[in-house]
Wavefront OBJ file of the C-alpha trace (Angstrom):
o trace
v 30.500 128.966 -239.368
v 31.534 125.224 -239.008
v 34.001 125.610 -242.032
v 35.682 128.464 -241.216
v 36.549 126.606 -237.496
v 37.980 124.079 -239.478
v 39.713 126.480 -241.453
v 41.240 127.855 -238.436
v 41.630 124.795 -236.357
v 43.804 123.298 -239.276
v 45.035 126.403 -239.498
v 46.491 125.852 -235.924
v 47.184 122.786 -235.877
v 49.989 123.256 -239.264
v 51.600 126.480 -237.121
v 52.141 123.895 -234.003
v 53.414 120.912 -236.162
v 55.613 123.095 -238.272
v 57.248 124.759 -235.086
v 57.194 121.200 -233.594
v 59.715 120.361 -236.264
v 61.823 123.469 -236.386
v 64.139 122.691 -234.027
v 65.499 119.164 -234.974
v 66.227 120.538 -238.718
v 67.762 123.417 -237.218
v 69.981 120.871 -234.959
v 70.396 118.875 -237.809
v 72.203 121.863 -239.499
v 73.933 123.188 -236.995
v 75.380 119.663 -236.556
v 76.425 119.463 -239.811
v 77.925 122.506 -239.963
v 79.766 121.912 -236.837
v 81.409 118.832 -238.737
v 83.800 120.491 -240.658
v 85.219 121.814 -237.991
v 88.133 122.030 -235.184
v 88.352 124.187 -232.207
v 91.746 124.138 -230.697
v 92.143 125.798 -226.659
v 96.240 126.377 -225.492
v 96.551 126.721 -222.035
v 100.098 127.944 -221.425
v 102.914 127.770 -218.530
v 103.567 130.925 -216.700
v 105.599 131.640 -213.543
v 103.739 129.585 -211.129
v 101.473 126.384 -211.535
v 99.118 127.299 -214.397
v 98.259 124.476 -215.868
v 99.680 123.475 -219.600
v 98.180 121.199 -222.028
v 96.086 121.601 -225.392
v 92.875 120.276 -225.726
v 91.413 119.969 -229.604
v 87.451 118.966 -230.734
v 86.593 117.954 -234.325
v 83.281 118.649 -235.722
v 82.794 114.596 -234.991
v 83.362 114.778 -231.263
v 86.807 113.488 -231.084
v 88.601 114.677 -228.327
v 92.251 114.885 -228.222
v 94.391 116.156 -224.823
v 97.987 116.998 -224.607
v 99.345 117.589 -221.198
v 102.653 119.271 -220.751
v 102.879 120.708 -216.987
v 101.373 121.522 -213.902
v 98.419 118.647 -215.048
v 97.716 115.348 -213.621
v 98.126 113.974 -216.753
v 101.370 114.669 -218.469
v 101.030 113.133 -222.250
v 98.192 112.645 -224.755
v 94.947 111.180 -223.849
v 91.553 111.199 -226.024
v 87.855 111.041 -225.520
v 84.309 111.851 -227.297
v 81.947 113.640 -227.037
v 78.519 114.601 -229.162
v 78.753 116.237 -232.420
v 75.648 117.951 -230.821
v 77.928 119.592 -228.160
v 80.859 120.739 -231.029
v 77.531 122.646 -232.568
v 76.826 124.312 -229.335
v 80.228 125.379 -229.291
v 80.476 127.202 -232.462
v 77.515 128.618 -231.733
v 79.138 130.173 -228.731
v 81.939 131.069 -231.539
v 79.486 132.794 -233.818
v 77.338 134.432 -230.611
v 80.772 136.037 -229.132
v 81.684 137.223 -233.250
v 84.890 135.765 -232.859
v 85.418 136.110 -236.158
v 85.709 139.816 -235.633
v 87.771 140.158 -232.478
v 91.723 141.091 -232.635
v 94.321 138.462 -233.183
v 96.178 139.344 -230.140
v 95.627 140.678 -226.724
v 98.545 141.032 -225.125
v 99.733 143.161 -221.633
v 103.252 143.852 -221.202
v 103.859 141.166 -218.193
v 106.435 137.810 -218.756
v 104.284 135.871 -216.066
v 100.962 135.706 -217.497
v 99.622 132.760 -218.599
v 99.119 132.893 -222.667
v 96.243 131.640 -224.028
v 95.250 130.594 -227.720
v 91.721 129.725 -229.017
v 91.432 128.262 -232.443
v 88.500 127.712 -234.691
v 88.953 126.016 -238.127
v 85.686 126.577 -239.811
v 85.586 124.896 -244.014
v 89.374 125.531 -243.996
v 89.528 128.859 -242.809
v 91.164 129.323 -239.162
v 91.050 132.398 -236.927
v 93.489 132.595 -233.662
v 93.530 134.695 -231.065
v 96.577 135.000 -228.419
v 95.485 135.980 -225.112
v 97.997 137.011 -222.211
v 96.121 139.706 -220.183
v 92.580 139.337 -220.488
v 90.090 141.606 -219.696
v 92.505 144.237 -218.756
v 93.749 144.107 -222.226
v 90.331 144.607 -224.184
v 89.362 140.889 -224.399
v 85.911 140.377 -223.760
v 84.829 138.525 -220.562
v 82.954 136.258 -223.291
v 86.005 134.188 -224.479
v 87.435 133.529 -221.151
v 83.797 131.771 -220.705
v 84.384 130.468 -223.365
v 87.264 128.505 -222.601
v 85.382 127.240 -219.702
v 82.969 126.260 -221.484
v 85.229 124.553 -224.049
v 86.980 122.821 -221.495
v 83.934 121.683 -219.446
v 82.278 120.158 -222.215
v 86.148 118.560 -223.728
v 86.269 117.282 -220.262
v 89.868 118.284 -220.001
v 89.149 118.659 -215.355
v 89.692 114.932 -215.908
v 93.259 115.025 -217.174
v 94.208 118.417 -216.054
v 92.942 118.185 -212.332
v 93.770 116.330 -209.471
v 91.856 114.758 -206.812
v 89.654 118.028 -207.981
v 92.530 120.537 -207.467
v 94.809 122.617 -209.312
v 98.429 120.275 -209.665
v 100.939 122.046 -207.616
v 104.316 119.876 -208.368
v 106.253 119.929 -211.014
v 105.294 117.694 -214.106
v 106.654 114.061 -213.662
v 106.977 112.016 -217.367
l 1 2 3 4 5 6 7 8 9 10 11 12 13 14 15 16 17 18 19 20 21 22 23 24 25 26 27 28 29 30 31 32 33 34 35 36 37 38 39 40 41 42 43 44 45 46 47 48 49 50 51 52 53 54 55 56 57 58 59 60 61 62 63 64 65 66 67 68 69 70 71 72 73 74 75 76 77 78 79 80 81 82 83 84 85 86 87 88 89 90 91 92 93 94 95 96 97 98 99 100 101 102 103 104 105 106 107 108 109 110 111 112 113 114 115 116 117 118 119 120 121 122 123 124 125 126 127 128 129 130 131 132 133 134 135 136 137 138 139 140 141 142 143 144 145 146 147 148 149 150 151 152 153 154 155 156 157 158 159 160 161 162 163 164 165 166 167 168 169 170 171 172
């Protein structure tokens, strides 16, 4: 009776310390997968004041910003951020099967905004050129996913300001 409590008790007690560990080797690979990497997010000019600048990530957190128009920073600025964060990217990448989606999605208007995601993964890159959206067969997904790219690249801090959308024209 006794021995087969400690049986299951030890039992037990391997389950919870092997779980315990699960997730920092699975962040440690997903980190290190993440660090061959480079996700690249265009935001192009259109008619009006959308914003224009390219923000890039490496798999090592560098940040690099290049502002063209409608930004409050016109230029190239840089910042980090955690190679923890690039990993939670491409798992966005790999959750949304980028991989698999269309190179282009593209409706037949001049004044769209065009948009183009990059992700460089062990030397192979896949683009996609968005002008249109949704209402062009993109999923909702990737426009969060710029979002998301841009929160965590920081980019409101170049591309904003005074927390607003830049309305003038670009000044050098």
């Amino acid at each position: 009776m006794i021995s087969s409590r400690v049986f299951f008790g030890a039992l037990i007690a391997f389950f919870v310390i092997s779980c315990a560990q699960a997730p920092a080797e699975t962040q440690a690979v997903s980190q290190s997968a993440a660090s061959n990497v480079e996700i690249r997010l265009t935001r192009g000019a259109c008619y009006g004041f959308c914003p224009d600048y390219t923000v890039t990530i490496n798999g090592a957190g560098q940040v690099n910003y290049e502002g063209r128009g409608h930004v409050a920073v016109v230029g190239a600025r840089s910042a980090s951020i955690a190679p923890a964060d690039v990993a939670r990217l491409v798992t966005r990448f790999d959750d949304i099967e980028f991989d698999q989606l269309r190179d282009s999605y593209r409706a037949p208007v001049s004044d769209l905004p065009t948009y183009t995601l990059t992700l460089t993964r062990n030397g192979h890159s896949k683009t996609i050129l968005d002008r249109g959206g949704p209402g062009v067969g993109l999923p909702a997904a990737v426009r969060e996913l710029y979002a998301e790219i841009d929160r965590v690249a920081g980019t409101a801090q170049w591309v904003l300001r005074d927390g607003q959308p830049v309305r003038d024209p670009p000044q050098p």
